[in-house]
Every structure is written in structure tokens, then in C-alpha cells.
C-alpha positions as CSV (number, residue, x, y, z in Angstrom):
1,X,0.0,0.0,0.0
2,X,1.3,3.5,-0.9
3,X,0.5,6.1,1.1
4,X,0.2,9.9,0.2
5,X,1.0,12.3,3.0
6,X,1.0,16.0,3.7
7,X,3.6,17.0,6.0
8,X,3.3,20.6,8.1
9,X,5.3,21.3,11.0
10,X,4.8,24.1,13.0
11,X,5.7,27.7,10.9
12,X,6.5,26.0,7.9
13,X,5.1,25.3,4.3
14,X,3.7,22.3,3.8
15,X,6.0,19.6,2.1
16,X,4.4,16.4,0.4
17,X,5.7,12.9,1.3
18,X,4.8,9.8,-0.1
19,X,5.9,6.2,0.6
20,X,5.8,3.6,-2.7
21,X,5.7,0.2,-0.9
22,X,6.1,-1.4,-4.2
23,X,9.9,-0.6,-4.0
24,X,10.2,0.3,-0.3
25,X,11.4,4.2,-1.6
26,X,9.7,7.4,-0.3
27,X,9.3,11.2,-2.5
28,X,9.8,13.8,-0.4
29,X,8.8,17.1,-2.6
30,X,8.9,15.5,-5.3
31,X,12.5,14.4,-4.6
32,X,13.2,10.8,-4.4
33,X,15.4,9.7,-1.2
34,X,16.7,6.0,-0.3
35,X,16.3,4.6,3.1
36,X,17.7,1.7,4.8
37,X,14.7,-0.8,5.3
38,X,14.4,0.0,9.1
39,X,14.0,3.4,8.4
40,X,11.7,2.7,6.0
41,X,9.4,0.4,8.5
42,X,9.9,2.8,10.9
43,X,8.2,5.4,8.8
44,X,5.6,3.5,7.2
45,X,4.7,2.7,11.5
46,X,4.4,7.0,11.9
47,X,2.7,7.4,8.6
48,X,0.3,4.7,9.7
49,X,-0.8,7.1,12.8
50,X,0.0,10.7,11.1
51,X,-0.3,13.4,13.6
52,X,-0.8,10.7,16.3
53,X,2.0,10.3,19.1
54,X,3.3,6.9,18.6
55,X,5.1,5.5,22.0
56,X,8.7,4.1,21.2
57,X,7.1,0.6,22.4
58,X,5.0,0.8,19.8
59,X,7.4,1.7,17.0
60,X,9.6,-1.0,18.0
61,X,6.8,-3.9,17.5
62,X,5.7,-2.6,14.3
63,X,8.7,-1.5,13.0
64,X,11.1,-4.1,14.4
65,X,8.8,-6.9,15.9
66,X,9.5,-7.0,19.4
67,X,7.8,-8.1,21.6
68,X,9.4,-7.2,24.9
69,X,10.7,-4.1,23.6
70,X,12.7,-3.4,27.4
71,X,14.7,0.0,27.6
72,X,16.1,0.6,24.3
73,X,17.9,4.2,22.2
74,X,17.3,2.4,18.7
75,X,14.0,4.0,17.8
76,X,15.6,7.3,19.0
77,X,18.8,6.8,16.9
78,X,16.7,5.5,14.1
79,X,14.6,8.6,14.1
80,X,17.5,11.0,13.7
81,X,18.4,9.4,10.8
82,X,15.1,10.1,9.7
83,X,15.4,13.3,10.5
84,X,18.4,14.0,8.3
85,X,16.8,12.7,5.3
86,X,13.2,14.5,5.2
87,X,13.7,17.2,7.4
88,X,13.9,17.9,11.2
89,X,10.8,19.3,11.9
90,X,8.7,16.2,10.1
91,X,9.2,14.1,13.2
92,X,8.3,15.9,16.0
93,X,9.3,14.7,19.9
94,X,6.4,13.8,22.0
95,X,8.4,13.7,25.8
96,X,8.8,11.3,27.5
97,X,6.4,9.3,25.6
98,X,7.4,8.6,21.5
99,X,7.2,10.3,18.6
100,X,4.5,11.8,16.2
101,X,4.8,12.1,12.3
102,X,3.7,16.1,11.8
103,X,1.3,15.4,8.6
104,X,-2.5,13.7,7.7
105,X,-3.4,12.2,5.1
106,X,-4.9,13.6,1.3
């Protein structure tokens, strides 16, 4: 399933992001970007609940299958990486709770 987003984080223009399943990429403004596969599954796991807080226990069983997640950084890490490729602002920090994808759906 692809999914068509519209991304808006606080004071900025909207940017569109879409995720092609079919080949695991994503389009960010039009601009095509590669992601490892857990970055991908991590963002497909936000774009599933856009705008929705998403706890770090739940990212890690949908994006990596655990489940006992325990005290882990990796969704943390994981998410910077995300960061770099489709902007800081996309992902925004929900403290001390997870992590919420700053877009809905068209």
C-alpha cells in the first residue's frame, strides 16, 4: 500500500511525502530519497498514525517486531536518521512518551 502524506510542522510550508511500498522508496517534494529498510518500516509505523503520538514501544513492535521491547535508544537513533533525510521538523518529539509524524493524510 502507498500512502500519500502531507507533511506541516509548525511555521512552515507544507511539504508532500509519499511512501511507494512497491519498492520500499519514499518522494519527499517530489525528490526521491533512499532509506535503509528499518527506516523505511519505521516510517511507514508514523505514517500509519500521522499526527498521532506513537510511543517508542509501539514503534519498536511494528517497525522491528519485538515483543518485549525493554529499555532501548534504537528508535531514537533511528529517528534521527530520519530526520536528516526529510527534514527535522517532520518528526516531531512527543516527551517522554514517543514520537509523532507532523502530517495527515490527502
Amino acid at each position: 500500500m502507498s500512502s500519500l502524506l502531507m507533511c506541516q510542522p509548525a511555521n512552515e510550508r507544507a511539504h508532500q511525502l509519499y511512501l511507494d511500498d512497491r519498492d520500499r522508496s519514499i518522494y519527499f517534494d517530489g525528490m526521491r530519497n533512499t532509506l535503509t529498510e528499518q527506516e523505511y518500516l519505521l516510517l511507514s509505523a508514523l505514517a500509519q498514525h500521522a499526527g498521532e503520538t506513537v510511543s517508542r514501544q509501539e514503534l519498536l513492535r511494528s517497525a522491528w517486531g519485538y515483543l518485549s521491547p525493554g529499555d532501548t535508544r534504537t528508535v531514537d537513533v533511528h529517528v534521527q536518521h530520519l530526520r536528516k533525510k526529510i527534514g527535522f521538523k517532520t518528526i516531531a518529539t512527543v516527551y517522554r512518551t514517543g514520537y509523532r509524524l507532523c502530517a495527515h493524510r490527502v
